[in-house]
C-alpha positions as CSV (number, residue, x, y, z in Angstrom):
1,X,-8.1,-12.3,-26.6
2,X,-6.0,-9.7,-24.5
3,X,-2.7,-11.5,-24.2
4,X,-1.7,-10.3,-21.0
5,X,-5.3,-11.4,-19.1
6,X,-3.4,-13.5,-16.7
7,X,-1.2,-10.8,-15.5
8,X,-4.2,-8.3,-15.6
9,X,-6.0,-10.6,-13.5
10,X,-3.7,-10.9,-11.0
11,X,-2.7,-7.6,-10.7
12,X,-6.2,-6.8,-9.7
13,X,-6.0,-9.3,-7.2
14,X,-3.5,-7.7,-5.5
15,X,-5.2,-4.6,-5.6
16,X,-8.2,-6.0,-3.9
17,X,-5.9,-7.8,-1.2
18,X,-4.3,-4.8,-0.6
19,X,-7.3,-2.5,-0.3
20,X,-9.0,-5.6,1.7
21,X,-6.0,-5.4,4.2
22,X,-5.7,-1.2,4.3
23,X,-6.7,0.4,7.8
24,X,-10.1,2.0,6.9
25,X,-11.2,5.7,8.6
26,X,-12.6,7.1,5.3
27,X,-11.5,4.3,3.1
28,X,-9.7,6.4,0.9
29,X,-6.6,4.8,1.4
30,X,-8.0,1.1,0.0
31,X,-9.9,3.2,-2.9
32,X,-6.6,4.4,-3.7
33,X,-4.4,1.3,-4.3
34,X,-3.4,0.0,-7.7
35,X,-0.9,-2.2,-9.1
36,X,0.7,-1.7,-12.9
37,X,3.0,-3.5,-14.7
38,X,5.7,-1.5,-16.2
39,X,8.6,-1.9,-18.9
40,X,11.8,-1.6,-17.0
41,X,15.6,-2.1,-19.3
42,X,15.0,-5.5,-17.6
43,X,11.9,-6.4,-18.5
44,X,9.1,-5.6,-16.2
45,X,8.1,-4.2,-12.7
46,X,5.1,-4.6,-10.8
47,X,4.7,-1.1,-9.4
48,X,2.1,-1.1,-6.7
49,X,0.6,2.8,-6.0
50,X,-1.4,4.5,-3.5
51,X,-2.4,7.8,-1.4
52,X,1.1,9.0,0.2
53,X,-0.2,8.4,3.6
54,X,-0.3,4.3,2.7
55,X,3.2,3.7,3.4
56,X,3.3,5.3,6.7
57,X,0.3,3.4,7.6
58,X,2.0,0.0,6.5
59,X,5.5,0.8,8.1
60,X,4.4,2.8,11.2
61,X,6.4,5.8,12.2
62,X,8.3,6.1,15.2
63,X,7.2,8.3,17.8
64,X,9.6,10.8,20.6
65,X,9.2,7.8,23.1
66,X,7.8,4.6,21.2
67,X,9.8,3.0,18.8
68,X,8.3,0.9,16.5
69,X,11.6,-0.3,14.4
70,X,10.4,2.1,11.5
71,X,12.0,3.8,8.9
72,X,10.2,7.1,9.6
73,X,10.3,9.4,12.6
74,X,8.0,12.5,14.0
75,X,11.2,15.2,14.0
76,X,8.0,18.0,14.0
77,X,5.6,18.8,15.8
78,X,1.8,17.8,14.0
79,X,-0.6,20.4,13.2
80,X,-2.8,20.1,15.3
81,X,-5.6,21.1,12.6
82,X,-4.7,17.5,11.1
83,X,-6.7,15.8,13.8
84,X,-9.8,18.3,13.0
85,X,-12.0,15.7,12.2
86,X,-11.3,13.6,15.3
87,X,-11.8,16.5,17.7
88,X,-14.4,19.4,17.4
89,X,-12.0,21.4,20.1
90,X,-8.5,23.2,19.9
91,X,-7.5,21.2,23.0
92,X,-8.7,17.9,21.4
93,X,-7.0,18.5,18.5
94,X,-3.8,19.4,20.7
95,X,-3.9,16.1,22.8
96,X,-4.3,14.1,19.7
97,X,-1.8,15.1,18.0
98,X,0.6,15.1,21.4
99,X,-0.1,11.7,21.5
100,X,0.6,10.7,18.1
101,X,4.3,12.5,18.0
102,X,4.8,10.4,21.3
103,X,3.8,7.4,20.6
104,X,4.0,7.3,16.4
105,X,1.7,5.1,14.4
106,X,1.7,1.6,14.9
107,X,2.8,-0.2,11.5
108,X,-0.4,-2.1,10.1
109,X,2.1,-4.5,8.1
110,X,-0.7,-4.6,5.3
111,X,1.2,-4.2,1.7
112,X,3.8,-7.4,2.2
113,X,1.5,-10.1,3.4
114,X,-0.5,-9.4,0.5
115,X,2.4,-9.5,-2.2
116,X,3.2,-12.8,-0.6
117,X,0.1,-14.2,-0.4
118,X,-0.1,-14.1,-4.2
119,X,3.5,-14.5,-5.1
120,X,3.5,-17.6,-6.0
121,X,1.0,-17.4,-7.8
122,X,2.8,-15.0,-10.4
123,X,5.0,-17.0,-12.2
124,X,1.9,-19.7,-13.3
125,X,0.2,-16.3,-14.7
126,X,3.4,-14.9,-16.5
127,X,4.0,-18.8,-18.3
128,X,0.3,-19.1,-19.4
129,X,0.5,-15.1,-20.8
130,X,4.0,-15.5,-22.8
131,X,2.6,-19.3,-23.8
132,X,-0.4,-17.3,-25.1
133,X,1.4,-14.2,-26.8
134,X,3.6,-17.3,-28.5
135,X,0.5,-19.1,-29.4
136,X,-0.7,-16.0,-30.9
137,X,2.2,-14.9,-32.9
138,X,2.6,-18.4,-34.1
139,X,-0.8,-20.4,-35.1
């Protein structure tokens, strides 16, 4: 019996919530997300991963003239090569990425609501996992 199958199961399930929520283009960004549990001096963390981009999408970025109460701000200007595969033109490429240093990336608020969904949910897995590593060390 894997001892920790509670916590293993639930971490997955976050996962899939996560990706589930993700914005999809490619869907790269929901085939990217995991979630680990690692040793901490405390005990454990539950360190949740994904392509860099992910927390941009989830907390938006500000733009030169929309503010969207995040964290992160355009100070350059994009490349406008990034927007490539959005525009087969130069000048589309340009206007794209003009528009996305003005107004900034909406946040998609998809990381938290998915924690939270499953929070409670946590500490019934983590008492049936140590009840089972006791039972195990103890029968």
């Amino acid at each position: 019996m894997n001892t920790w199958q509670s916590i293993t199961d639930y971490l997955s399930t976050i996962e899939s919530d996560i990706a589930k929520r993700a914005p999809r283009n490619t869907g790269a960004l929901a085939n990217s997300v995991t979630a680990n549990l690692e040793p901490t001096e405390d005990g454990f963390e539950i360190q949740i991963s994904m392509l860099d981009y992910g927390v941009f999408q989830d907390l938006g970025v500000n733009g030169t003239e929309v503010n969207w109460g995040s964290p992160y701000s355009f100070k350059k200007n994009i490349p406008s090569s990034a927007f490539s595969s959005y525009a087969p033109t130069l000048s589309g490429q340009f206007a794209i990425a003009t528009s996305v240093r003005k107004n900034g990336i909406e946040p998609k608020n998809f990381i938290q609501p998915a924690i939270e969904t499953h929070l409670d949910q946590l500490a019934t897995y983590a008492a049936e996992d140590i009840w089972d590593y006791w039972y195990q060390q103890n029968k």
